[in-house]
N, C-alpha and C positions, 0 to 999 in steps of 0.2 A: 531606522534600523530594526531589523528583527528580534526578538527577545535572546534568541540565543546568539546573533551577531552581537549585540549592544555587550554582553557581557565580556566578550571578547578585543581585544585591540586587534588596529586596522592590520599590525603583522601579523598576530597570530593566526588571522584569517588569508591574508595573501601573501605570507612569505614565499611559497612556491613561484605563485604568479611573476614575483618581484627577481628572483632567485633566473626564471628561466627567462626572463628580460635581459638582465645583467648579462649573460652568458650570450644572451642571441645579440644584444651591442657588442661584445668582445670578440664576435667571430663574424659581423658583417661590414659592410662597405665602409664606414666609421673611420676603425683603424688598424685597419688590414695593409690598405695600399699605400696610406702614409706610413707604416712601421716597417715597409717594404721592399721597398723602390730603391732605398739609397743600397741595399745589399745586392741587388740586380742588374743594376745599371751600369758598373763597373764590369761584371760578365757577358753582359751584351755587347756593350763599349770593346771589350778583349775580342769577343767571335767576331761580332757585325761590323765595327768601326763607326757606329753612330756617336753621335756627339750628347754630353750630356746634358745640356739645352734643347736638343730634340727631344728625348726620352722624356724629361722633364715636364715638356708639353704633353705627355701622355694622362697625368695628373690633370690637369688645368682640366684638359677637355673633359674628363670624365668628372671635375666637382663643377663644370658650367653644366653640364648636362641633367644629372644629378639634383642641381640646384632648379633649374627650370620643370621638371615632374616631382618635385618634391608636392606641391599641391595636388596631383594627380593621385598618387600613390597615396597620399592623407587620406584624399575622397574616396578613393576605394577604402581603405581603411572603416573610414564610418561607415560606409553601405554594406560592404562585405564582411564586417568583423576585421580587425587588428591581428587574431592570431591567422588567419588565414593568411592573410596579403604578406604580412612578415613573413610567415616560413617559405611561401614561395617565394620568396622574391631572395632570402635566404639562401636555398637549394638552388636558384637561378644562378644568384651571386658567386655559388663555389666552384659552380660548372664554367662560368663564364672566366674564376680566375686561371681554374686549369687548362683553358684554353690558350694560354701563353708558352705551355709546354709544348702545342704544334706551331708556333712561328717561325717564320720564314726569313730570310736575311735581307726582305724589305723592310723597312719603318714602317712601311702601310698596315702590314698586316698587326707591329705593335699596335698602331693607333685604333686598327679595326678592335682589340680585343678591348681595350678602353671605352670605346665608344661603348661596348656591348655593355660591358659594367656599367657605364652612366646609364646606360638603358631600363636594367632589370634591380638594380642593387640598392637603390634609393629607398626600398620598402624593406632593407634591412638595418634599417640605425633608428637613432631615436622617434622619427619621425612618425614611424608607425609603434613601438617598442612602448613611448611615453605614454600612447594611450591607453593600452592595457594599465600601465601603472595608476594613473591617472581614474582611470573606474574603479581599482581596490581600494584608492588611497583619497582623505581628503583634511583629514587633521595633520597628518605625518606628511600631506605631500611632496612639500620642498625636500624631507628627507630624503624619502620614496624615490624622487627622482633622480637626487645627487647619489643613492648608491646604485640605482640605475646605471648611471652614467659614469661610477666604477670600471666598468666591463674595460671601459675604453685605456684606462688608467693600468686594468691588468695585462690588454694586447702588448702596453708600452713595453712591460715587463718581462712577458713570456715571450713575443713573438722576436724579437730583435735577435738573440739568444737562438731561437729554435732554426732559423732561416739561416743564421749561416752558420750555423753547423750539416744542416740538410745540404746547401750549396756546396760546404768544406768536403763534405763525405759523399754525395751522392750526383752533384750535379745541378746548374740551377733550373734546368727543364724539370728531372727529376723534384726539385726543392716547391717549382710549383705545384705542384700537384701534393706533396706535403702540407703548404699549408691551406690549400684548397680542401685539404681533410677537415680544416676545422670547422668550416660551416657544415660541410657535410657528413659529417658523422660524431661531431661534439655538438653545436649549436644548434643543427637541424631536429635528431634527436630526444633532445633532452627539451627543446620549446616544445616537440608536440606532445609528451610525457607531462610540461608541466604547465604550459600557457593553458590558460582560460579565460571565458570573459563573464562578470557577477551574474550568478543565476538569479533566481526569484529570491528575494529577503537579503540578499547578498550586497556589499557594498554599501558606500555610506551614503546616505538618502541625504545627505546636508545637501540644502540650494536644491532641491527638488529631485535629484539624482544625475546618473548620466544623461539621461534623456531631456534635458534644458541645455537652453545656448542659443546667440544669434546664425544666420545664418552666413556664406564669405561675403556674399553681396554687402549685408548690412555693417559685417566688420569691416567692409574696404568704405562704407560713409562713415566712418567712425575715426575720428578725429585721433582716438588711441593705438588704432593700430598701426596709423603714421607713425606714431611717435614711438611703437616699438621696433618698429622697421627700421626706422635712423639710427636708434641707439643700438639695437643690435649690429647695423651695420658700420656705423662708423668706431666701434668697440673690437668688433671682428678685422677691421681695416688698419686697425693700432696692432693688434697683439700680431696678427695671422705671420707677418712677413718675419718680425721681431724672433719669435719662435723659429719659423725656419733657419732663419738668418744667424742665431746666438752663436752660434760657435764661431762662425767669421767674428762678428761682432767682439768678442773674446779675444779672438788671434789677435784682431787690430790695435787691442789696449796688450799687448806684449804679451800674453799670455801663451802657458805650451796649450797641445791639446790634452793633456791628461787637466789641466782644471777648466777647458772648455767641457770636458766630459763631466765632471765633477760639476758645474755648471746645470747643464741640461737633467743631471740626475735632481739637482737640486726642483729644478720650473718642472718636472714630471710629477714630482712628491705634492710640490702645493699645488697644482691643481688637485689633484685627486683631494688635497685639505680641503683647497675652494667649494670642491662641490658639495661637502660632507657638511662644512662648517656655516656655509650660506643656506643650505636645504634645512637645517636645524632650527635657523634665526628664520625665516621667510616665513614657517608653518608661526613662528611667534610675534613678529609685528610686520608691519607691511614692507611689501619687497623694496619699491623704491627708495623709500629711507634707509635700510641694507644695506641696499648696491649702492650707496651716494657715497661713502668713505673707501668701501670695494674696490670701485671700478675708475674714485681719483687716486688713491696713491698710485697706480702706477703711470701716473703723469710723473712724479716725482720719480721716479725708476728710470723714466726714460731719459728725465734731465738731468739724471746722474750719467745712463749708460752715454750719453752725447758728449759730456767730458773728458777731455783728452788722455789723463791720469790715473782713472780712480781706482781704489784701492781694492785687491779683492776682495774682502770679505762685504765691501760692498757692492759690490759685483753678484756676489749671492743675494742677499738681500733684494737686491732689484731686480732677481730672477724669479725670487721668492716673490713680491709682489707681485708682476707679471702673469706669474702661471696660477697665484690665486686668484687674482681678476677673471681669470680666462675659466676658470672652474665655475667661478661662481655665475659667469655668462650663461653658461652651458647649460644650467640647474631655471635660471631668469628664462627662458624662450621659452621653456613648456608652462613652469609653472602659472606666468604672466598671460599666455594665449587659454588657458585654462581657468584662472579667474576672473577674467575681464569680459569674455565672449561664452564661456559653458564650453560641452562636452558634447552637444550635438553634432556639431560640425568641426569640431575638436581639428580632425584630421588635415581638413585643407584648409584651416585659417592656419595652424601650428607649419603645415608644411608649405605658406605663401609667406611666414616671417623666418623660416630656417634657410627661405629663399637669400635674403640676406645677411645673414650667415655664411651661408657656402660659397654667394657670389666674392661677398668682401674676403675670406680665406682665399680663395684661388687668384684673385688679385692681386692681393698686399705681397707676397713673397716678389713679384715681378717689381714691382713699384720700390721695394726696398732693393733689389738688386740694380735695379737701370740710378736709384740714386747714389750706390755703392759707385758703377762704373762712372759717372758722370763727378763724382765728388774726390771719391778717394776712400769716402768712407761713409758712417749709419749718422751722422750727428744730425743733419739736416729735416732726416726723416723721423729720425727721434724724437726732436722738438715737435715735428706736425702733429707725430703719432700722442703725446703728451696734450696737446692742445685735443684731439680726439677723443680722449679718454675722458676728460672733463664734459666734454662737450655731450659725450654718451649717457653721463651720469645723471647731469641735469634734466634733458629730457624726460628720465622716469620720471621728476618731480612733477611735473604735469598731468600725470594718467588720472589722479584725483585717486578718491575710493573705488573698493573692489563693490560691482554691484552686488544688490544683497542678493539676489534670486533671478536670474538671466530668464527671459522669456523659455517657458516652453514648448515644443514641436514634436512632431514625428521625423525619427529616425532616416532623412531623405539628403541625397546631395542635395548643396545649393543648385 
């Protein structure tokens, strides 16, 4: 560090950086189109008469899509700079949601404007977002990234709220292009005003700086990045369906829907803990050991919610576990591909492990519905999803230590 960085802490020097991060997660593909869809679809359903399993599938495609350039979009990331690829991909993302406002009363043309978003929008969420953070931060990182990953925590808040009241009062053609304002003239904005990436003396030189790290090739021989890859995905494959599902899941143990809301408020709040409170513990001993009590209690959550009877208040509880699991996941994929492999290639090893990530979310919701139809109810998958969680936890055990000093290179895709 430079004499006058050294004297300063890692925020006082990038709180901006950190600040116009957070804001460009809370207005990109992240969660936008999950805070969105279920106020839409109900008005499409009224004009068009599409069914809400079609529309549905508009989702899927665009987080399989998404999920498959997510390595793409990293790698440019590293060659081109992080704030460049984000804000385009950004301003892509806002254009492409407004484009839902010219639909036609075919499904194709929904499905076309989905497709477009899995196209251009993947370089607007953590993917490309954590790297920037990631270069300011290296003591505070686990933090760094958990209030990062805020952003997503506030869309839950604001955006749910802002949409149907725009749909109530304006129309929901009109309501897209409302919130297509937010990448476009909040998020878009205020990253180019405030993203940067460390100049000279800048950044913390711990582990040799940004510029150390294997390369994808070398991380995909690497025995660790297996192991991040199952445990993120078989952890994403537990929570993903769970989440969507909660409020059925609710209705079926008797409850109204004012405490399946009550509920979901509860799983929205401890994530946003998860990320805050695991980014805190991570920067202080090692992650694995962490996430091992983390990401088993809500094996316990699930073999409660599988219970015929249980009582509310633990009903909250095992939502509360849940959506802290799922927090402190969120905060685990950057920090983990960023200690184990470096920051040279940062972008397409982070975006080959968020790979699954997004493929197990866009999965698990189908997987928990077809065993809904076929059973009656969540108990069967609940158990699996329990047996998942453990099964995610362990794994970390294996990674071993964080290397001390990752090879260094020039600044090149793999």
């Amino acid at each position: 560090m430079g004499a006058e960085q050294g004297r300063r802490s890692e925020f006082a020097a990038g709180w901006s950086v950190l600040l116009g991060c957070m804001v460009g997660v809370a207005t990109g593909a992240s969660p936008i189109p999950y805070n969105t869809i279920g106020f839409f679809m109900p008005e499409l359903a009224r004009e068009h008469g599409w069914s809400f399993g079609g529309m549905s599938l508009g989702i899927t495609i665009f987080g399989l899509i998404a999920a498959l350039l997510a390595p793409l979009f990293g790698g440019w990331a590293d060659r081109y700079g992080a704030k460049r690829v984000a804000l385009l991909s950004l301003g892509l993302f806002g254009l492409s949601f407004a484009a839902f406002a010219l639909i036609g009363a075919s499904i194709w043309s929904y499905y076309a404007v989905w497709v477009l978003i899995g196209l251009v929008g993947i370089g607007s969420t953590p993917v490309t977002f954590s790297r920037l953070v990631n270069l300011w931060f290296f003591r505070n990182r686990g933090l760094a990234l958990g209030i990062m990953l805020i952003g997503t925590s506030i869309a839950a808040v604001i955006i749910p709220p802002l949409v149907a009241w725009a749909i109530s009062t304006q129309g929901w053609r009109m309501a897209h292009l409302i919130i297509a304002g937010l990448p476009l003239l909040v998020g878009l904005p205020l990253g180019l005003l405030l993203l940067r990436e460390p100049g000279a003396g800048e950044g913390p030189e711990v582990l040799g700086g940004p510029q150390t790290g294997v390369t994808l090739a070398e991380a995909l021989r690497d025995r660790r990045f297996w192991l991040i890859f199952a445990s993120i995905f078989l952890v994403a494959l537990a929570y993903g369906g769970a989440h969507i599902h909660m409020p059925e899941i609710v209705k079926l143990h008797g409850f109204s829907p004012a405490r399946a809301a009550n509920v979901m408020q509860v799983l929205g709040l401890s994530i946003l803990a998860g990320r805050i409170v695991t980014g805190f513990l991570i920067d202080r001993f090692w992650a694995p050991a962490v996430c091992l009590p983390i990401l088993s209690m809500p094996a316990l959550a699930a073999i409660y919610l599988a219970k015929p009877d249980p009582a509310f208040a633990l009903v909250l509880g095992a939502a509360f576990l849940l959506g802290f699991a799922a927090g402190a996941e969120s905060d685990l994929i950057a920090y983990l591909a960023s200690r184990y492999f470096g920051l040279t290639h940062y972008g397409r090893i982070y975006g080959s492990l968020y790979m699954a990530f997004a493929i197990a979310s866009a999965i698990s919701p189908a997987i928990y519905g077809r065993v809904r139809d076929l059973s009656g109810g969540y108990g069967p998958m609940l158990v699996v999803a329990a047996l998942l969680f453990v099964l995610g936890a362990l794994l970390l055990l294996l990674l071993g230590r964080y290397p001390e000093r990752p090879r260094a290179e020039a600044l090149q895709p793999a």
